[in-house]
C-alpha positions as CSV (number, residue, x, y, z in Angstrom):
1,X,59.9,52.1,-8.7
2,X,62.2,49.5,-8.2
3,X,62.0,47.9,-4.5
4,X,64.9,45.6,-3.0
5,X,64.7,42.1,-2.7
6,X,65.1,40.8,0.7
7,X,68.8,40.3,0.7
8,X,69.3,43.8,-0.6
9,X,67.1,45.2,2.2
10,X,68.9,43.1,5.0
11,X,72.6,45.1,3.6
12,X,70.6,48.1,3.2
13,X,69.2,48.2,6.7
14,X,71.8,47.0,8.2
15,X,74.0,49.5,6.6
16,X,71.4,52.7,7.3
17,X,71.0,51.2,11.1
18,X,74.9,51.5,11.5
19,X,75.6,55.2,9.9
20,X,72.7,56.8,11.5
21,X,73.3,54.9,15.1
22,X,77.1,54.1,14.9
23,X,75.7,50.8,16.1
24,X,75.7,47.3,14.4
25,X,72.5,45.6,14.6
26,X,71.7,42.1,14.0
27,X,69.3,42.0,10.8
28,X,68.7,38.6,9.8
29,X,66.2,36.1,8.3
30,X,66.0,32.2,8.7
31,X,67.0,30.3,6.3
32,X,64.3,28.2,5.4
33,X,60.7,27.4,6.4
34,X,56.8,29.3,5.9
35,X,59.2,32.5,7.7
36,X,61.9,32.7,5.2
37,X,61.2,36.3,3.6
38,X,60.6,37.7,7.1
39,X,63.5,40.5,8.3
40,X,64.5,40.9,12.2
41,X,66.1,43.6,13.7
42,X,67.3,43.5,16.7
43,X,70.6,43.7,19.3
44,X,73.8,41.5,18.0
45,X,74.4,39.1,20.4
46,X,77.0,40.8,22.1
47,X,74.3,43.4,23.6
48,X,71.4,41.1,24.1
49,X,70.1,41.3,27.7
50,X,68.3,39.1,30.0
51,X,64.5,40.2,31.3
52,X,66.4,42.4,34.0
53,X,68.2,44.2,31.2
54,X,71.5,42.9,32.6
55,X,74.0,41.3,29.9
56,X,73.6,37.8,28.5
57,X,76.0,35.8,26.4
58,X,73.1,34.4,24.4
59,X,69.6,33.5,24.0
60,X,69.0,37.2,25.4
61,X,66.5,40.5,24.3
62,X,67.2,43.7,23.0
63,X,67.7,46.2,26.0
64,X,65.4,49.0,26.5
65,X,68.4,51.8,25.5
66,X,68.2,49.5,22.3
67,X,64.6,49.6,21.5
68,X,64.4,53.4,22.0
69,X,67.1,53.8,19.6
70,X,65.7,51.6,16.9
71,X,62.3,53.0,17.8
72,X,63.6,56.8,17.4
73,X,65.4,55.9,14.3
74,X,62.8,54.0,12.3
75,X,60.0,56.6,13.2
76,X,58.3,53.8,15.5
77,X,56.1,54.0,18.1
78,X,57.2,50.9,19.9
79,X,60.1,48.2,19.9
80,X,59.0,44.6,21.0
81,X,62.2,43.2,23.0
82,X,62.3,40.4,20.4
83,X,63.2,43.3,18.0
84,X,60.9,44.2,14.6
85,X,59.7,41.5,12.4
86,X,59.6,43.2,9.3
87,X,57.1,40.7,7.3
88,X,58.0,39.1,3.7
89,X,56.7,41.7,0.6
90,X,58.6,44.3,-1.3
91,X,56.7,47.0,0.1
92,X,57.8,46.2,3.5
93,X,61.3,45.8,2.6
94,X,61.3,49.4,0.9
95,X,59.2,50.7,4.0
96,X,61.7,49.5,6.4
97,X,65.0,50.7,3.7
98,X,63.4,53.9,3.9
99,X,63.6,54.3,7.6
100,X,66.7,52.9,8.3
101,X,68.2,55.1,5.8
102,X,66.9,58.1,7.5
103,X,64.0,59.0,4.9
104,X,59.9,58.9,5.4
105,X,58.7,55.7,4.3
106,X,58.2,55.8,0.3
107,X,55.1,53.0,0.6
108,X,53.6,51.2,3.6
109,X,54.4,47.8,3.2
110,X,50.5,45.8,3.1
111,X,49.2,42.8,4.6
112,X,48.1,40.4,1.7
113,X,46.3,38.0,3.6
């Protein structure tokens, strides 16, 4: 089995995300730096909250109606309000393409250190 590298996981989540929610969802990774294979999922901009769950423009959290969603969707049993940090590996970038695209997790992705 072939599993996605991390751009064609970030397309592929986000993609999954927005068919089986109708929602877009801000799946990103930085650029550069020791984090630079890590995936987040979380609220676009747009919906981010402030601690009170009341809109904010930026700099803001994913709301609780957000977290549930992603947390019903991906098969989760919690949602920081940071969003999911899917760590760097191919495993966890097929675990985490499984989900969004509605299917049980093919692998589990593994901690290597």
């Amino acid at each position: 089995m072939a599993y996605p590298n991390r751009d064609e996981a970030i397309k592929r989540i986000r993609a999954g995300l927005l068919k089986r929610t109708g929602k877009a969802w801000s799946v990103t990774t930085p650029s550069k730096g020791t984090s630079w294979g890590w995936i987040t999922i979380a609220a676009p901009p747009r919906r981010q909250v402030d601690d009170y769950d009341q809109p904010k423009a930026s700099g803001g959290h994913t709301s609780k109606a957000d977290r549930e969603e992603l947390k019903r969707v991906l098969g989760l049993d919690s949602v920081h309000h940071q969003g999911i940090s899917i760590p760097a590996g191919s495993d966890y970038y097929q675990e985490y393409v499984d989900r969004a695209e509605g299917r049980k997790p093919s692998v589990l992705g593994k901690h290597s250190w």
